[in-house]
Every structure is written in C-alpha cells, then in structure tokens.
C-alpha positions as CSV (number, residue, x, y, z in Angstrom):
1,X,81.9,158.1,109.2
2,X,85.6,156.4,109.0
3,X,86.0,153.6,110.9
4,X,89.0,150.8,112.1
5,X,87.9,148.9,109.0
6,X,88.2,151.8,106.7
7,X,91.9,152.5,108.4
8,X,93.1,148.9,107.9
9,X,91.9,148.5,104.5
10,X,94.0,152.0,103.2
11,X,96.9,151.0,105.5
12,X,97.3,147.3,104.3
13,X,97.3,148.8,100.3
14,X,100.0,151.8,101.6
15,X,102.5,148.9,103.4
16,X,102.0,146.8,100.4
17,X,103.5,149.1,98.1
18,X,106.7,149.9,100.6
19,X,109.7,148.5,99.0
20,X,111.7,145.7,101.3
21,X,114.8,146.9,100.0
22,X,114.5,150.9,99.0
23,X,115.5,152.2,95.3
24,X,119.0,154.0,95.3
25,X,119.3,157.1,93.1
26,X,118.7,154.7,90.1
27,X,117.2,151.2,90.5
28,X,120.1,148.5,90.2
29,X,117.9,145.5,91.5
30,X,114.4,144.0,91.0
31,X,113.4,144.0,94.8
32,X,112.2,147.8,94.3
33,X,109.7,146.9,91.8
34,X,108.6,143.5,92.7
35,X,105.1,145.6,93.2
36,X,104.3,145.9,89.9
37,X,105.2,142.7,88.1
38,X,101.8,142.5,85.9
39,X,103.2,145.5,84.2
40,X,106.2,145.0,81.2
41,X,109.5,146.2,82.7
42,X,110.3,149.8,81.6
43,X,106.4,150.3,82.2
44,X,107.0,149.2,85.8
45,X,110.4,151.2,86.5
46,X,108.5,154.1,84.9
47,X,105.8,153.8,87.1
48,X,108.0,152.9,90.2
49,X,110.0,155.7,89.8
50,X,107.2,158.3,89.6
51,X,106.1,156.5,93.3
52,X,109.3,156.7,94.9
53,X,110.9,159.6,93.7
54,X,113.7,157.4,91.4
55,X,115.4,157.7,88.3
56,X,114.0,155.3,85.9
57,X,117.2,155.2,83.5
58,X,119.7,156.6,83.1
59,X,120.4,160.5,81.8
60,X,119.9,161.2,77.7
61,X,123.6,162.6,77.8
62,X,124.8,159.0,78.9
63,X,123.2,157.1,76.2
64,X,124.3,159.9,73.4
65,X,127.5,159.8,74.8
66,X,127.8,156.0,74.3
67,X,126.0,156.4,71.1
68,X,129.3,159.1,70.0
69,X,131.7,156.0,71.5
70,X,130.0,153.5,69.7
71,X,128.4,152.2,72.6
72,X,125.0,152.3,70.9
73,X,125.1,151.2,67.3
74,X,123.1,152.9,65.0
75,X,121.1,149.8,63.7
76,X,120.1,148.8,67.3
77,X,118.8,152.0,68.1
78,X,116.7,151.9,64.7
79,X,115.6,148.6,65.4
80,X,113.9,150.0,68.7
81,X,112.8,153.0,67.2
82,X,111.2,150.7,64.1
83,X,109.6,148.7,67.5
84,X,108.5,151.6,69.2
85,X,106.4,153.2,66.8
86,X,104.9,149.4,65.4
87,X,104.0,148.8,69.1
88,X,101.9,152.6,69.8
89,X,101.0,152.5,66.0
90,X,102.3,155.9,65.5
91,X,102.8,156.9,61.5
92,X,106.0,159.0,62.0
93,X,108.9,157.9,59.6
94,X,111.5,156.6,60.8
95,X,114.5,159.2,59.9
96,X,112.2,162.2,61.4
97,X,111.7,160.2,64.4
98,X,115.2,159.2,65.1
99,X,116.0,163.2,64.3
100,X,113.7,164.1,67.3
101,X,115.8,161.8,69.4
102,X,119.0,163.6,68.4
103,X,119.6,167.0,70.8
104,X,120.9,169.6,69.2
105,X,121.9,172.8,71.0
106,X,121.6,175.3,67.9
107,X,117.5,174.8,68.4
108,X,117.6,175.5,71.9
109,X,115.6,178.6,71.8
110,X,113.1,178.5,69.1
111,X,110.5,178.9,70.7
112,X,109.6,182.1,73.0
113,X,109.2,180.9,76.8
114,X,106.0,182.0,76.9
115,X,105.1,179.2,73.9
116,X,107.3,177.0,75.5
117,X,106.0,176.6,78.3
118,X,102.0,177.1,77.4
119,X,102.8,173.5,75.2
120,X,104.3,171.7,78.0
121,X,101.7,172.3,80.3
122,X,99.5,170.2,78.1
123,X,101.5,167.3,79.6
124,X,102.3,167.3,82.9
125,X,101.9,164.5,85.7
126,X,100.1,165.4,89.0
127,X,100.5,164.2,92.2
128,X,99.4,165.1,95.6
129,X,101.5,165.9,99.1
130,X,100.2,166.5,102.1
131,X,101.8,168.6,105.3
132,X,105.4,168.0,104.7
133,X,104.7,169.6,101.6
134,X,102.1,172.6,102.5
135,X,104.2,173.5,105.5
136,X,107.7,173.3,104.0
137,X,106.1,175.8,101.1
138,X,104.4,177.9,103.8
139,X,106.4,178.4,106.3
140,X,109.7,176.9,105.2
141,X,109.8,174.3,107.8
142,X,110.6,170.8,107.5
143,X,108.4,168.9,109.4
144,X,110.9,166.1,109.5
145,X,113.1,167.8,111.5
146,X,110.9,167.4,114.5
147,X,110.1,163.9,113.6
148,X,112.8,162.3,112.6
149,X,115.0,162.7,115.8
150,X,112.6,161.2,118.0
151,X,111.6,158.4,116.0
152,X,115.2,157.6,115.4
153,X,115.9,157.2,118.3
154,X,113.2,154.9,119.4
155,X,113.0,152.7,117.0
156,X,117.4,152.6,117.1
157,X,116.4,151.2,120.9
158,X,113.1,148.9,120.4
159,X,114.6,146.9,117.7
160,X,118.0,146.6,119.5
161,X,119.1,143.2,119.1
162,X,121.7,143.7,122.1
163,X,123.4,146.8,121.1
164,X,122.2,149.4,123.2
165,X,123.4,150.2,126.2
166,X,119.6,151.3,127.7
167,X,116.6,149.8,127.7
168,X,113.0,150.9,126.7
169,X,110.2,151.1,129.5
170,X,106.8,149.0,128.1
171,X,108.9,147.5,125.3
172,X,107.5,144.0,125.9
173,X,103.9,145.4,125.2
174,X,104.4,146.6,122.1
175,X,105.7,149.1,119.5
176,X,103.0,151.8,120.6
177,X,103.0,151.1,124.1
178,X,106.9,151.5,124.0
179,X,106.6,155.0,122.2
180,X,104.3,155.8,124.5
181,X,106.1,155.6,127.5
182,X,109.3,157.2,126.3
183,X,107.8,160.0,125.2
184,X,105.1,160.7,127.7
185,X,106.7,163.1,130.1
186,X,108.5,166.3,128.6
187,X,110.6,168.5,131.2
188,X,110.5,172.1,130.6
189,X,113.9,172.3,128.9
190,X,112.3,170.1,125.6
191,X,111.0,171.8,122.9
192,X,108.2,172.9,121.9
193,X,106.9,169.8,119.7
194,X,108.0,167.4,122.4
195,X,105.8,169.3,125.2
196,X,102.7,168.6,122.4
197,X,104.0,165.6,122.0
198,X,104.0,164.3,125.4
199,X,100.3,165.9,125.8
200,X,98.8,163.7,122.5
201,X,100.6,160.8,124.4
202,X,98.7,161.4,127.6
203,X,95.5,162.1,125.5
204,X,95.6,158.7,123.1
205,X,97.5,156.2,125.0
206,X,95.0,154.5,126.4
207,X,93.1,154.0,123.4
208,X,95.4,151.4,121.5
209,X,97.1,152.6,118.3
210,X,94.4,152.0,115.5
211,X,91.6,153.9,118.0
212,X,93.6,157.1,118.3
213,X,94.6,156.5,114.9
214,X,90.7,157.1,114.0
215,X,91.0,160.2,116.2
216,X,94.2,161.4,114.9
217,X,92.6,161.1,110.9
218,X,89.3,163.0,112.5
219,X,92.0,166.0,113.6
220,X,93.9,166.1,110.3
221,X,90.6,166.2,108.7
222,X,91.6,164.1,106.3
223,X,89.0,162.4,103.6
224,X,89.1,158.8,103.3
225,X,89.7,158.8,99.7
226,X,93.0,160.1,100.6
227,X,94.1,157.9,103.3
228,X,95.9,154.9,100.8
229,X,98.1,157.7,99.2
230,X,98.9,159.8,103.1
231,X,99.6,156.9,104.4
232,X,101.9,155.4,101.6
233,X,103.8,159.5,101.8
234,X,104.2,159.4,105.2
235,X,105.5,155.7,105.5
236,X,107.9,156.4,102.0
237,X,109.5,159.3,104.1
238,X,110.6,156.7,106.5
239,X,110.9,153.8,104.1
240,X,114.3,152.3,105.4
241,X,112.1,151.4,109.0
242,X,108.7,151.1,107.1
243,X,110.2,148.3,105.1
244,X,112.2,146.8,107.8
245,X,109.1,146.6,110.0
246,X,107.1,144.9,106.9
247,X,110.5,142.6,106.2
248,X,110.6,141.5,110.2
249,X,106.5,140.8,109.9
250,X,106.8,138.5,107.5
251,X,109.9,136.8,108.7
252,X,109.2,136.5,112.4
253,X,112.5,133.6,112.7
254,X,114.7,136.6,111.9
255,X,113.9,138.4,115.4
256,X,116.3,137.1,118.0
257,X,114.8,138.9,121.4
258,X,110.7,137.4,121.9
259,X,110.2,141.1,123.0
260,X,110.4,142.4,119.7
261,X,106.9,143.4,117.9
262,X,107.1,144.8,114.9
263,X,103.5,145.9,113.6
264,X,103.5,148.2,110.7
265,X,99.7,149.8,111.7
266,X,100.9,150.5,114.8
267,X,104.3,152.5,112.9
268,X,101.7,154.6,110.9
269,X,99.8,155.7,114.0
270,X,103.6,156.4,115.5
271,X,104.9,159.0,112.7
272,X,100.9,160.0,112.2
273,X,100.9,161.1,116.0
274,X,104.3,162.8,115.8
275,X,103.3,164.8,112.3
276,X,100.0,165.7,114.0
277,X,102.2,167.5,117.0
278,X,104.8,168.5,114.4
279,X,102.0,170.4,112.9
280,X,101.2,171.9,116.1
281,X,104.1,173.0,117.1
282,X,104.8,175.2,114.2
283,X,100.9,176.5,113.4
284,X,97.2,176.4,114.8
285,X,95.5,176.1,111.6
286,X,96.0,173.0,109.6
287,X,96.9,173.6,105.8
288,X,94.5,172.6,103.2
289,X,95.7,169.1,102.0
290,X,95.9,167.1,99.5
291,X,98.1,170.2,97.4
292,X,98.8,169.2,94.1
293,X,102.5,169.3,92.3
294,X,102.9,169.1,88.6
295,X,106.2,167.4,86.7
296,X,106.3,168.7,83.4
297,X,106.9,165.0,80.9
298,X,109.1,167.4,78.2
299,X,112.0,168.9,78.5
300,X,111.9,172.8,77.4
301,X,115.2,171.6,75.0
302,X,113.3,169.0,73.6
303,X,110.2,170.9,72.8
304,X,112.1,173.7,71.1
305,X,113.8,170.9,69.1
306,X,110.9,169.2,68.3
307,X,109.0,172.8,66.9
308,X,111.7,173.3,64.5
309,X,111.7,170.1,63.2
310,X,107.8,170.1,63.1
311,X,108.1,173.1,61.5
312,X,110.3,171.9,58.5
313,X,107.9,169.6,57.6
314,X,104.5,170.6,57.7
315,X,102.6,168.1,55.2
316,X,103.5,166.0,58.8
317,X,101.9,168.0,61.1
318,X,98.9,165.3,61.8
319,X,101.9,163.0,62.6
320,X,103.9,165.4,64.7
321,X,101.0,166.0,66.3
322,X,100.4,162.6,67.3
323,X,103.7,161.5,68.2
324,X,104.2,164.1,70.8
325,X,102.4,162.3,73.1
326,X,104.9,159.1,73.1
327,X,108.1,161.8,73.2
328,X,107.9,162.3,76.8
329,X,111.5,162.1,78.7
330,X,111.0,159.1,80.2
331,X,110.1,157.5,77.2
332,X,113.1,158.7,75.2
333,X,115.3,157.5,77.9
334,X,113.9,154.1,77.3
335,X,114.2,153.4,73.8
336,X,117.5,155.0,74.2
337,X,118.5,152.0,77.1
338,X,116.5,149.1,75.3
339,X,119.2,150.3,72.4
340,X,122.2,150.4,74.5
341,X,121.0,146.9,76.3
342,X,120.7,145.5,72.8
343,X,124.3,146.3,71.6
344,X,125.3,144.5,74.4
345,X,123.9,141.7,74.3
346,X,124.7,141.5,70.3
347,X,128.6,142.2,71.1
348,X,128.5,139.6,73.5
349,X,126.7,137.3,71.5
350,X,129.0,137.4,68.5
351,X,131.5,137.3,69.9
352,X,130.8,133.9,72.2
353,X,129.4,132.6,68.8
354,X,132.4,133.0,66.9
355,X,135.0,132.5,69.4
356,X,136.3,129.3,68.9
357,X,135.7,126.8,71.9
358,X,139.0,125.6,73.8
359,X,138.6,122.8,75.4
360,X,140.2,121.8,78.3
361,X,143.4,119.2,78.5
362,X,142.9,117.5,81.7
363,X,139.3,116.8,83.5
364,X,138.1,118.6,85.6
365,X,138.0,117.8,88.8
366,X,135.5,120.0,90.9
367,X,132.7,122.3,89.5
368,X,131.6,125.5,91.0
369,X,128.6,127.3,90.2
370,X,128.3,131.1,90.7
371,X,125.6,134.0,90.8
372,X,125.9,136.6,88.0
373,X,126.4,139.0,90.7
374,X,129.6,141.3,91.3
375,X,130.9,139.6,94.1
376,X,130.5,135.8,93.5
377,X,131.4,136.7,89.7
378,X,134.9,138.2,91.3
379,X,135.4,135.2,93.6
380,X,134.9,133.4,90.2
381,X,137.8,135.0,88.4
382,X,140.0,133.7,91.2
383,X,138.8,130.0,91.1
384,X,139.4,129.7,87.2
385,X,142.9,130.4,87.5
386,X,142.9,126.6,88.7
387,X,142.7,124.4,85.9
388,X,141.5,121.8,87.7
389,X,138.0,123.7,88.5
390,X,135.5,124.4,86.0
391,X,133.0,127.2,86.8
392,X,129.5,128.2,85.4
393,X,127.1,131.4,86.1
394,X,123.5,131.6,86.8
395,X,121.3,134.3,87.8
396,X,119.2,133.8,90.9
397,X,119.7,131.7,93.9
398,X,118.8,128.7,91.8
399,X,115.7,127.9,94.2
400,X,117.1,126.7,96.6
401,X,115.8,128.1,99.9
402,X,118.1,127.6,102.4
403,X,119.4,128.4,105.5
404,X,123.6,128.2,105.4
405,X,125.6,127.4,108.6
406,X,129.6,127.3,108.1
407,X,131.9,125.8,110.4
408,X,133.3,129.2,111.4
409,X,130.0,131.3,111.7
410,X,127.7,130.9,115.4
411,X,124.0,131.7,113.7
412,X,122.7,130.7,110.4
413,X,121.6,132.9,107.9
414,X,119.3,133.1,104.9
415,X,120.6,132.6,101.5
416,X,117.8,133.2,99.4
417,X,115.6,136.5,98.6
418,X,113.6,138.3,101.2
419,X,110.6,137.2,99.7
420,X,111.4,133.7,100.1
421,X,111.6,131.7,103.3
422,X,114.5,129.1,103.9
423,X,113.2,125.4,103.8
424,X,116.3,123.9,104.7
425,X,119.2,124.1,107.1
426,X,122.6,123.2,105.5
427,X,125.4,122.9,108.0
428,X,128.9,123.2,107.0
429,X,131.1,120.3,109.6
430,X,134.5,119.6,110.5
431,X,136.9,117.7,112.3
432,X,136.2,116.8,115.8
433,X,139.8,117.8,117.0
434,X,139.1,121.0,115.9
435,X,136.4,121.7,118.2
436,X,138.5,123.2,120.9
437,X,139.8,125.7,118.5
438,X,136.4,126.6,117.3
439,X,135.2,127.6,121.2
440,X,138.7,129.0,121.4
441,X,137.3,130.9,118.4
442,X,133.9,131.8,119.7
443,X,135.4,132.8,122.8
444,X,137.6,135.6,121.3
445,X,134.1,136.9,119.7
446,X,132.4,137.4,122.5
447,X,135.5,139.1,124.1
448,X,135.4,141.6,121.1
449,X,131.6,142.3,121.1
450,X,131.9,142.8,125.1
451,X,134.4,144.9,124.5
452,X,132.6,146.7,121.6
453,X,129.5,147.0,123.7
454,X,131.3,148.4,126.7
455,X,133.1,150.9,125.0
456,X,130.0,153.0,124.3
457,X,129.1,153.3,127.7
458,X,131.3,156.5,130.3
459,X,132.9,154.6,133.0
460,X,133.9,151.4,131.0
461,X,134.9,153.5,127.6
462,X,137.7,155.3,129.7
463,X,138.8,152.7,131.9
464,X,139.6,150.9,128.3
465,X,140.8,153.9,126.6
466,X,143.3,154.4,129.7
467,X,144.6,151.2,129.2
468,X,145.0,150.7,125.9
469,X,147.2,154.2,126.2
470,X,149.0,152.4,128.9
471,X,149.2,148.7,126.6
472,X,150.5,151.6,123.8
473,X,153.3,154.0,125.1
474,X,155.4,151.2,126.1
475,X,155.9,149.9,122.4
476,X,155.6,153.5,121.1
477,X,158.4,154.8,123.7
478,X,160.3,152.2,122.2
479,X,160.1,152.4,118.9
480,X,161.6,156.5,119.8
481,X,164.1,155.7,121.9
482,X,165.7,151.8,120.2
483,X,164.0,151.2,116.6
484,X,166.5,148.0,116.3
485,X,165.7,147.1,119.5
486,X,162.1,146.8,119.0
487,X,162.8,145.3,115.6
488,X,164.4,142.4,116.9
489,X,161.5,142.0,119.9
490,X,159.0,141.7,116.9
491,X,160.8,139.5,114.5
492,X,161.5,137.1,117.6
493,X,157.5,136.6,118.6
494,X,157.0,136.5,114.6
C-alpha cells in the first residue's frame, strides 16, 4: 500500500538531484554537479552526465587534434596514462596502452559486425524510461507536446513578477490550486488532452496535490521502487522550472509578490496529472513501464582497433583482457582531458616561473581584485592599462556573502552562489545633490517598463505604434526631401 510518506520520501531524493542551474551541451560550471561532491571529479561528471543526458568531456577528435598541434604533449599524456593504470592496477605496458588510445582508420573493419557488436554488448549501461519513452517508440508521439504548452503557460503567468498582462484565478492559494482553476473548464473547440484534462481536474482538485498524487501513482500503476527515478525523469524534462521552483524554495527573499508559492511536490503532481491525461488522450491502455535502454560504453572503431592490436600480441591476452574493462569512451576521454589540462598548466607554469618579474616604477595607488571568470577577467584587461592600479585574480566569490546595492540600481541583488545566502547588505552612496538626478533617473525607468508593459497589450500597443509612426515620418520626410537641412537641425540640439 503506498502512502503520502512513501511519495514525499521518493520526491524529496528526485528534487534533490535537480540541478539549480541546468548542464549545457557540455558542463562549463560546477553548479551541475554540486550533487555528487563525495565522488573525485571526472567520477562525478561521468556520473552526472549519464543522469542528465550531458557530455562529460569533450570529443576524442578534439583532444587528438590538439595532441597533432601540440596541444597535448606526449610526456603529459604518458604521465596520465602511467597514473591510470597504477591507480586500477591494470598490468598493460605502457606503449600498448597508449597504442589503444591512438585511432587509426586502416583497423576500422576488423572485425565482422556480427563479432563487433556480440563484444560490445558485454558492456553496456542500462537505464530505465517511462511513458515519454514507451509512447514515443509506440506510437511515435511525444507526450511533451501536449504538456509542455500548457504548463508553459501557467507557470509563464504564476511566477510573473509584474510582466503579464493577465492574471491567474486562485493564484493566492497555491501552485495546484492555480493550475487547477485555469485548466478546469475546456470548451468544445480544445483538444482532446485538454477535455481529459479538465475532467482529472474536476476529479482531483479537491483532494490537495499530494492526495491525488497517491491516486494518480495508483492509475499509472506504478511500483514504489520506481517512484525516486519517474519522478527525477519527469522533473529533468522540465528542469529549467523544476530547478527554478527548488532555487525560489530555498531563497524565499528572492520572491517579490507574497502571492507567489513555489512548492516543488505540488510541480510533480502538476506535470504527473498532465502526463496521466497525455497518456489518455493518445491510448486506453497504459504501456508497460519502466522499459529499459542500453548505451553501448565502446565505440565499434575502438573495438575493431583494439582486436587487432590484441591480436598482435597474444602472450598479452590475460592483460588485454583485463584492460578492456577501463577502455570504455568515457574513460579514454578522460585521460585524454586530464593530459590536455596538464600541458596547460605546465606551459603556464614555466613560463610564469621563468619570466622575469618587472616591477613596477611608481606605487600603486588602488588595488582591484577580480574573479577568474570571462567577464571580470575582461574588465581586468581594461584596468591594467592604468599604471596606477594594480590587479590580482581569484576564483570564487571570496566568501563574502553579500547583497550589492549601487547608486544607480533600485533593488539589491545577490552576489554570491545560489547555494549561499547574502549576510550582508553593502550599499554603494553618493552625493546628496545628485539625488534629484537619480529620481529623475528612476523616473525615466518606470516610464520605459510602462511603456514596455503596455505595449504587449491591443489597444495600448497600437495607440503607441501609431504614434511613434507619427513621432517618425516627420524626421524621415525630412531627411528625403532636405538632408542638409536636417543635418544642421541635429548638429544644433547636439
């Protein structure tokens, strides 16, 4: 028998694992992984990226193209392979190791496809997907496309911080009680999945959320042993809300309107409900779930390559043998990168070593410290050209948790990671006789975000567009009929 408790406890472990700030195509910043910090780091992006559908590094050609521009040095990448093998124990030499890392097309078909692939099945990674899954490869229907309208557009609305030019009925009581009400009548020109949409609504939304939740999993006929990783599939497919909800929980003093409640449990019985009618709307019997997909950990290239090297030297095959194992792609990738980060950081370290330190003719007379980020480092560039400032880089936000108010800006904001909450207020000040300016300054932003807002709306968004036409042909009439004349209009008012 499942209960609330049982719900809570699969749904806290799903939520935990949402990133606050989702993994690009490759991961480019810690945030994404922050999850699984007891792991060492290519362990972790390995893992991560098998989670959320990521690259972990980058692709073999890159790193054997730097390798060809000298991008890699040899001795680095024999210094990790000499580390990889002491740290899985693995009695391969060296030279026949580093020759399985080489590709080379002339062994690409050594094999026959049939013993190809029979080799690589022996190591393959499973994982299991649910309904997107069995009813894209049933019926060829994304499920998502019924879903991801309507939740888009609610969830564009409920967390409007002033935006929108329509308001939500119930959105004071809640995210499911908002849902509930925009969704509950469907008129007979809505489709399908919104007429079984509306008729769930009408049949769980006086329950609460985490009841018909209960319900909903009973329907699905789901087992509970599955719940942690449905719940973490469904909330990945919608990670950019699912970790804004979690981001906005945690940080309640980000939320500017008090009718704004995020709840993440209450987001899982949301998309849960709308897959449940999206399922519906397409078929009467529910597919058998969890299906499992298999990922093949070998390349077919590198397994043909690695038979006809195997095959050359078979007073090794014990060793072969074993190494195969610790030859998967992801693996190769990462002794390839932990050779390419090591050039690097050699190059940059010899040179900085032997460069010869020129110190500076006059003191200093302000010092600036900068994050070893892209931006702050290009803002950097631009105060060094000063002689008078001296700069230095550090990584992080040197923990300091702050809030930062400048002179110019209305709000504060948070400089500091998302995981951390500001402790301070700093507050940038200026003269008093510029105060007048400042409102004059303020003033002119609301004006523009008036404007903004009331452009998006029928009446209001023509009467402007009408006349800023009108505000427009006089100067552009001009400029046809008497270029000089306007010429000499401008550079007077300049």
């Amino acid at each position: 028998m499942m209960t609330i408790d049982d719900l809570k406890s699969a749904m806290n472990s799903a939520i935990e694992r949402i990133p606050k700030q989702g993994p690009l195509e490759f991961f480019v910043h810690h945030n994404t992984i922050h999850h699984y910090q007891h792991l060492e780091f290519a362990e972790a992006v390995k893992k991560a990226s098998s989670d959320y559908q990521c690259n972990a590094f980058m692709p073999e050609e890159f790193y054997w193209n730097e390798y060809s521009n000298r991008g890699i040095h040899k001795t680095d990448l024999y210094f990790e392979i000499d580390h990889y093998l002491e740290r899985h124990q693995l009695r391969i030499p060296r030279p026949i190791f580093y020759n399985l890392l080489i590709p080379k097309q002339s062994y690409n078909r050594y094999l026959k496809p049939t013993e190809n692939q029979s080799i690589r099945r022996y190591f393959i990674e499973k994982k299991d997907f649910f309904y997107k899954s069995a009813i894209q490869e049933k019926h060829g229907i994304d499920l998502d496309h019924f879903i991801a309208p309507a939740i888009y557009k609610f969830l564009a609305a409920y967390f409007d911080f002033g935006s929108a030019y329509w308001t939500l009925t119930d959105r004071e009581q809640g995210i499911w009680s908002a849902f509930c009400a925009l969704y509950a009548n469907a008129s007979v020109f809505d489709s399908s999945f919104l007429k079984i949409l509306s008729k769930k609504i009408k049949k769980y939304r006086q329950l609460g959320a985490l009841v018909a939740l209960v319900e909903l999993i009973k329907t699905l006929d789901l087992k509970k042993t599955d719940l942690n990783t449905y719940f973490f599939e469904i909330a990945c497919r919608y990670k950019g809300w699912s970790g804004l909800i979690k981001s906005l929980e945690e940080h309640p003093e980000w939320i500017k309107k008090e009718h704004i409640k995020p709840n993440s449990m209450k987001f899982l019985a949301i998309l849960i409900l709308c897959e449940t009618a999206a399922i519906k709307s397409i078929t009467q019997h529910l597919p058998k779930v969890p299906r499992q997909e298999t990922y093949f950990l070998h390349s077919e290239r590198f397994i043909h390559h690695f038979f006809y090297e195997f095959c050359k030297s078979h007073e090794r095959k014990e060793e072969f043998l074993e190494a195969l194992p610790f030859l998967d792609d992801k693996s190769r990738q990462e002794i390839l990168h932990k050779a390419f980060e090591r050039t690097f950081y050699n190059g940059f370290l010899n040179t900085y070593a032997t460069q010869a330190f020129r110190g500076s003719v006059s003191k200093c007379q302000y010092q600036v410290i900068c994050c070893l980020d892209e931006r702050e480092e290009s803002l950097r560039r631009y105060l060094e050209r000063d002689p008078a400032c001296e700069t230095f880089g550090h990584a992080g936000h040197f923990g300091l948790n702050i809030q930062f108010k400048g002179y110019f800006d209305k709000h504060q904001r948070a400089l500091c990671p998302i995981q951390a909450k500001p402790e301070y207020l700093i507050t940038e000040s200026g003269n008093v006789a510029n105060t007048v300016g400042l409102k004059s300054l303020f003033l002119w932003g609301e004006l523009l975000w008036l404007s903004a807002l009331s452009s998006k709306t029928i009446l209001q968004g023509t009467f402007e567009s009408f006349l800023g036409c009108f505000f427009k042909v006089i100067p552009f009439s001009l400029d046809i009929i008497s270029p000089r004349l306007t010429s000499k209009l401008k550079h007077s008012f300049a």
